[in-house]
C-alpha positions as a Python dict, from the first residue, in 0.01 Angstrom:
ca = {
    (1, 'X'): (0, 0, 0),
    (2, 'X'): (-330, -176, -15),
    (3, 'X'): (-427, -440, 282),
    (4, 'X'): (-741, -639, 237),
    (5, 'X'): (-819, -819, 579),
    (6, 'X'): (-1140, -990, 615),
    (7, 'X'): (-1233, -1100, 987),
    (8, 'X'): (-1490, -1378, 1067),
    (9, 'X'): (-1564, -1458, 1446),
    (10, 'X'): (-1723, -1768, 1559),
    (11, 'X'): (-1860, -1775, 1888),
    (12, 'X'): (-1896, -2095, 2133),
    (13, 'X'): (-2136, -2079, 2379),
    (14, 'X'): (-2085, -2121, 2759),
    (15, 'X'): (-2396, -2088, 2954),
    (16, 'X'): (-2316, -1813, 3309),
    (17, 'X'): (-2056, -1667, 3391),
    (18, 'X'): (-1770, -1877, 3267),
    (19, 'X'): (-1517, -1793, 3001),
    (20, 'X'): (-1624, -1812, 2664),
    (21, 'X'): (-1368, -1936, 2325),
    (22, 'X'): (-1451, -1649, 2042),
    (23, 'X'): (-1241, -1791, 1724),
    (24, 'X'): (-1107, -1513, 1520),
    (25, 'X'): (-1034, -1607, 1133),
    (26, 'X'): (-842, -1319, 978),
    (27, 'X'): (-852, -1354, 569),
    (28, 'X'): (-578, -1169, 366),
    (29, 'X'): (-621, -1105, 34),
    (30, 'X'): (-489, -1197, -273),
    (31, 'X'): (-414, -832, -427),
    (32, 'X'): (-72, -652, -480),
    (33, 'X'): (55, -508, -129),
    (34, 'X'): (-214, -716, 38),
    (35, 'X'): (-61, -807, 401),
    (36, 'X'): (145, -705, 656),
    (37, 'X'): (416, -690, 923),
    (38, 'X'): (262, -442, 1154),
    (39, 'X'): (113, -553, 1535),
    (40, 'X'): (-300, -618, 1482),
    (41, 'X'): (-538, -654, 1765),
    (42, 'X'): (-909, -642, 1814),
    (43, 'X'): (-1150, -560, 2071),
    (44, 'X'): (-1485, -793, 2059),
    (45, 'X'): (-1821, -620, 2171),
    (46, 'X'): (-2102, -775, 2306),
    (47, 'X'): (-2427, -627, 2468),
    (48, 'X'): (-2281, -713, 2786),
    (49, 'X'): (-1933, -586, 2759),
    (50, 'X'): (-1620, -593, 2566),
    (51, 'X'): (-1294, -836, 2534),
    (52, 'X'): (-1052, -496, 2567),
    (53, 'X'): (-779, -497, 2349),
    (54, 'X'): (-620, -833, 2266),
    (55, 'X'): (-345, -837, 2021),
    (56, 'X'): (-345, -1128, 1814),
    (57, 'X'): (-12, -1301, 1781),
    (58, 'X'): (154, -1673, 1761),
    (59, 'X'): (463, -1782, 1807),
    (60, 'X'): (696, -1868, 1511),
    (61, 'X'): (431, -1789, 1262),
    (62, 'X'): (429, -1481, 982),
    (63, 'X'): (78, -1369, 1046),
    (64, 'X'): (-127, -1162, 811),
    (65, 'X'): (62, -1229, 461),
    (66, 'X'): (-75, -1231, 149),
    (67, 'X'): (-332, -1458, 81),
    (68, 'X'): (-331, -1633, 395),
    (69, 'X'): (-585, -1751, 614),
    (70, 'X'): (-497, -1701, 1068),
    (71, 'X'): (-691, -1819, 1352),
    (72, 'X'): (-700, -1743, 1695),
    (73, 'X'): (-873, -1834, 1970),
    (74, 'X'): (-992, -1556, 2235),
    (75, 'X'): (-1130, -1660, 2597),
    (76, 'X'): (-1289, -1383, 2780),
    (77, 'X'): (-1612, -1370, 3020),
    (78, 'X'): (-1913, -1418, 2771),
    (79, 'X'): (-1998, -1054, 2601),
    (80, 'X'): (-2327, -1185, 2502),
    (81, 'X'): (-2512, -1127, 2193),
    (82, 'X'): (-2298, -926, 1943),
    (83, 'X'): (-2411, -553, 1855),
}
């Protein structure tokens, strides 16, 4: 099985030390066996910290199919400048 995922974050700034929105765009490709059912999550890093592990999931939606574009939206304590 071959999974192409393609993962774009966008970062909004908040000033101090209140939570910061990181949007996560996950990209699946548009190849045989591209996709999947298993559970995905991500850890951000930033030179300050990290987000831990966050699954990413949404209700009554099949995430990460082929050739399908997901977005999720992450609040955590800003992480500052990614590495």
């Amino acid at each position: 099985m071959s999974i192409i995922i393609i993962i774009i974050i966008i970062f909004f700034f908040s000033p101090g030390l209140a939570p910061v929105k990181y949007e996560v765009i996950v990209v699946t490709g548009d190849v045989k066996g591209a996709g999947t059912n298993a559970n995905v999550s991500i850890t951000l890093y930033g030179q300050t910290g990290d987000s831990g592990k966050r699954e990413l999931t949404q209700k009554f939606r099949d995430l990460f199919e082929r050739k399908q574009t997901d977005k999720f939206e992450i609040e955590v304590l800003d992480l500052g400048e990614s590495d």
